[in-house]
C-alpha positions as CSV (number, residue, x, y, z in Angstrom):
1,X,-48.0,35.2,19.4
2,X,-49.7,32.0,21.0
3,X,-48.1,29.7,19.0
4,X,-44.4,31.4,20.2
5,X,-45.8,30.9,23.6
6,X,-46.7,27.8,23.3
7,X,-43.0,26.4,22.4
8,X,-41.7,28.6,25.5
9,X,-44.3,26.0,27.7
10,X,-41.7,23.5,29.2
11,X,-44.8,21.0,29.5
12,X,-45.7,19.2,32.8
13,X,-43.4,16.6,34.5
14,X,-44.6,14.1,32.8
15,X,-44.0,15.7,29.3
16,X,-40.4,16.4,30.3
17,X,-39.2,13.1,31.9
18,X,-41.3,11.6,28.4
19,X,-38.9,13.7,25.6
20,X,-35.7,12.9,28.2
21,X,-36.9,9.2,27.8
22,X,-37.1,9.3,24.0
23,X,-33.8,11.7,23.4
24,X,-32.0,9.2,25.8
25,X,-32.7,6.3,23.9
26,X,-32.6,7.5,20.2
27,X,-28.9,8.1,21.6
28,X,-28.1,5.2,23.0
29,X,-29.6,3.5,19.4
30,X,-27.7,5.6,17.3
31,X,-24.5,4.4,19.6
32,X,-25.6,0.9,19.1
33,X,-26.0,1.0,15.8
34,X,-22.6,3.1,15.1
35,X,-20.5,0.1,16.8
36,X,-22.5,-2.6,14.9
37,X,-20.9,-0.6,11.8
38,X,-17.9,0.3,13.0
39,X,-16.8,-3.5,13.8
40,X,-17.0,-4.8,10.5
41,X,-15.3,-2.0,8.8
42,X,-12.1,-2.3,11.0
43,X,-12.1,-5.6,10.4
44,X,-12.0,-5.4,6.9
45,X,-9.1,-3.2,7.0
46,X,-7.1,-5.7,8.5
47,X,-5.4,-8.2,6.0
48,X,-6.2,-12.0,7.1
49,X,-3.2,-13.4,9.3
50,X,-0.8,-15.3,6.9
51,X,-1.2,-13.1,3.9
52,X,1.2,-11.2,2.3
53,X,2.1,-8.4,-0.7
54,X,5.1,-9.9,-1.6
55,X,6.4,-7.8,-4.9
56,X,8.7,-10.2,-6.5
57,X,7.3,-12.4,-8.8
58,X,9.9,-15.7,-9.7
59,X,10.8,-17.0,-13.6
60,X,10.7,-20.2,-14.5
61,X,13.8,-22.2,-16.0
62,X,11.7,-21.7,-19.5
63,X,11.4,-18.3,-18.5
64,X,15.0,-17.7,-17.7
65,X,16.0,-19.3,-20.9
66,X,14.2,-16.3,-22.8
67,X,15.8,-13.6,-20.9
68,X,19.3,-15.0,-21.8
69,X,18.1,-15.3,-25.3
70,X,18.8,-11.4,-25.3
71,X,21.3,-9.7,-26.5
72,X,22.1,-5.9,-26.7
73,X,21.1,-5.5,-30.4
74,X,18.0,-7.8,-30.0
75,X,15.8,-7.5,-26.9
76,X,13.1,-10.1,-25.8
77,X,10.3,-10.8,-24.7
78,X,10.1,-12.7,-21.4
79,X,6.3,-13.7,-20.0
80,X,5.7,-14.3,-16.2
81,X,3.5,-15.0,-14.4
82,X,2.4,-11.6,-11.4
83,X,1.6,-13.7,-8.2
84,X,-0.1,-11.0,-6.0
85,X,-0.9,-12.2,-2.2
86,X,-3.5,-9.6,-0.9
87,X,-5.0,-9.5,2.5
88,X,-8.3,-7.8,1.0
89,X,-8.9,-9.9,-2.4
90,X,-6.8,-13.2,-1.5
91,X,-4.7,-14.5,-4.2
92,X,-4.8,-14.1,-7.8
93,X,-2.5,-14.4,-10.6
94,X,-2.2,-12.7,-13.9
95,X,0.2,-13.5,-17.0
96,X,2.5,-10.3,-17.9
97,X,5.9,-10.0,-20.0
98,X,9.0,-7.6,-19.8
99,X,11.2,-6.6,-22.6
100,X,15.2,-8.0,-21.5
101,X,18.2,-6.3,-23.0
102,X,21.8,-7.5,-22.4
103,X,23.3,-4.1,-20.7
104,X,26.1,-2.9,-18.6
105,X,26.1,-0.1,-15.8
106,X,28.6,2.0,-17.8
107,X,25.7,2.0,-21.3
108,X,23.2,2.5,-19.2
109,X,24.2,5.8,-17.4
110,X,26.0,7.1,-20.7
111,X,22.2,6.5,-22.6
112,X,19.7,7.1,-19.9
113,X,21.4,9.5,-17.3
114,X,17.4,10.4,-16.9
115,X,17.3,7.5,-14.4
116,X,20.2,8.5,-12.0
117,X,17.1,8.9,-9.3
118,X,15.7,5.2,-9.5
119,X,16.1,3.9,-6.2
120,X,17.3,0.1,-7.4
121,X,20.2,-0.9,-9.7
122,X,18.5,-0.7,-13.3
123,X,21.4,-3.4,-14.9
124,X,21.2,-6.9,-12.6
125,X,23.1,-10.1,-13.9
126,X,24.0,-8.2,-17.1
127,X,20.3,-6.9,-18.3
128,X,17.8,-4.5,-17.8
129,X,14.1,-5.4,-18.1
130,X,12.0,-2.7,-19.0
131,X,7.8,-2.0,-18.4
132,X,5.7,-3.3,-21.4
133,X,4.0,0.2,-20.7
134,X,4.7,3.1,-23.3
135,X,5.0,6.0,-20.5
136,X,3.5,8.2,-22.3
137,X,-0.7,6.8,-22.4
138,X,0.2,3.1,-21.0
139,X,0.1,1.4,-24.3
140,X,1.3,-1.8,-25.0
141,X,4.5,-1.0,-27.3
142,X,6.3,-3.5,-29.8
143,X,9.9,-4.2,-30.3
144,X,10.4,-3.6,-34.5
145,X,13.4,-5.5,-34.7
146,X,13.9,-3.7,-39.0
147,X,14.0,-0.5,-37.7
148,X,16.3,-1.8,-34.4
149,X,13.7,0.3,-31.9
150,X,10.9,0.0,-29.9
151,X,7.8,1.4,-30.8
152,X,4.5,2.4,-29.5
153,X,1.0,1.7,-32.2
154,X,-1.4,4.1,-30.3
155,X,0.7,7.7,-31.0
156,X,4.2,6.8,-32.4
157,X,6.1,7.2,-29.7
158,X,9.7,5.3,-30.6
159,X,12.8,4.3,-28.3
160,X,16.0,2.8,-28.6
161,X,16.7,-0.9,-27.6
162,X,17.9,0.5,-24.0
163,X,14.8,2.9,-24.0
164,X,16.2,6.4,-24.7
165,X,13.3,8.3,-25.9
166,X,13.6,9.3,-29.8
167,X,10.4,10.5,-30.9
168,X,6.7,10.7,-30.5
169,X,4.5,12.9,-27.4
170,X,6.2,10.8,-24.8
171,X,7.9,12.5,-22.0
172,X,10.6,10.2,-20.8
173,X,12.3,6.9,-22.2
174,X,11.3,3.5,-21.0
175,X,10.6,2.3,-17.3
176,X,13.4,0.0,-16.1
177,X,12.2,-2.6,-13.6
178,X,13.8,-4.4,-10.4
179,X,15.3,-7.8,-11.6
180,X,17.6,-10.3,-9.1
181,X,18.6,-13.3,-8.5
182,X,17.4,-14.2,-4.9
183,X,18.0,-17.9,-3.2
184,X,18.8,-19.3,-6.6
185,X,15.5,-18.3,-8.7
186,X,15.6,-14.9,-11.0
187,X,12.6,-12.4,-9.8
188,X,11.1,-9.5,-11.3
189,X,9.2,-6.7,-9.7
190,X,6.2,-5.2,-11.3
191,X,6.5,-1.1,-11.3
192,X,3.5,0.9,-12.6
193,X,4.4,4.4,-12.8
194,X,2.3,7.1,-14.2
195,X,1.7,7.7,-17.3
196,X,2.2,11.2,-19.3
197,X,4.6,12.3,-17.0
198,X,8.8,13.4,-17.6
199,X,9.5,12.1,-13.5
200,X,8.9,8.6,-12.4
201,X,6.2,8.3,-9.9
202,X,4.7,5.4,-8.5
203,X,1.2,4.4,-8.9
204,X,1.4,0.8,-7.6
205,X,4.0,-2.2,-6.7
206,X,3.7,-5.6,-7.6
């Protein structure tokens, strides 16, 4: 019972204007020390002034030379290079490649009416360039140019030269992605979708 007493006892003045002294100033350091935190973290969320995300990356004249190599019984293999411009990890640069095909609009919605929802033409200056990315795990797929068909090492999944799914665990054909011709140099955009999945949803641009 004394001790319950005891931490009823407001203490003498002197107590009292000591524990208003010490809860006031563990206050205002834990303020002080919030906005010593806080400063640097908003300004690492903002991108350095003259950086950009620009999604298009350009071809070369070597590189545009391969994807007119391409015809619409034997796709290619153009290589690029991705230029990424980020305001968090500055620039950086990374070598990919896109299978070309020659195609028109009208072969392209007769074989793959499965991408009717894709928000950019999927046919540009007579091709479509598809992901190097089998849809179904994100393997690295093969054009077998015997059998006339795409095809995927890890689990067999197999597509047609304008990516119509044929066999294997994969739940939708291939990924088309953006191509253009913009102030006189050929660009590609880099897509990734998700993987394992029959819609197309994106997981990242450029």
């Amino acid at each position: 019972m004394a001790h319950a007493e005891a931490y009823k006892d407001p203490g003498t003045p002197e107590e009292q204007s000591r524990r208003t002294f010490m809860a006031n100033a563990v206050i205002a350091l834990g303020g002080v020390i919030g906005i010593s935190l806080a400063i640097p973290l908003v300004t690492s969320l903002v991108p350095a002034s003259g950086t950009s995300n620009d999604a298009w990356s350009g071809l070369t004249p070597q590189e545009v030379d391969q994807l007119k190599k391409a015809t619409d019984n034997t796709p290619v293999k153009v290589t690029f290079n991705l230029h990424e411009v980020n305001g968090y990890f500055g620039a950086s640069d990374s070598e990919q490649f896109v299978w070309a095909v020659r195609a028109t609009e009208e072969e392209m919605k007769k074989e793959r009416p499965d991408l009717k929802d894709i928000p950019y033409p999927v046919v540009n200056m007579g091709f479509v360039v598809f992901s190097p990315l089998c849809p179904h795990l994100g393997c690295r797929y093969a054009y077998n140019a015997n059998a006339k068909q795409f095809q995927c090492p890890c689990h067999g999944s197999t597509y047609s030269t304008l990516g119509v799914h044929e066999a294997g665990p994969a739940l939708r054909g291939l990924d088309p992605l953006p191509l253009r011709e913009y102030q006189g140099k050929v660009q590609v955009s880099w897509i990734l979708y998700a993987a394992n999945m029959p819609a197309h949803i994106v997981i990242q641009v450029g």
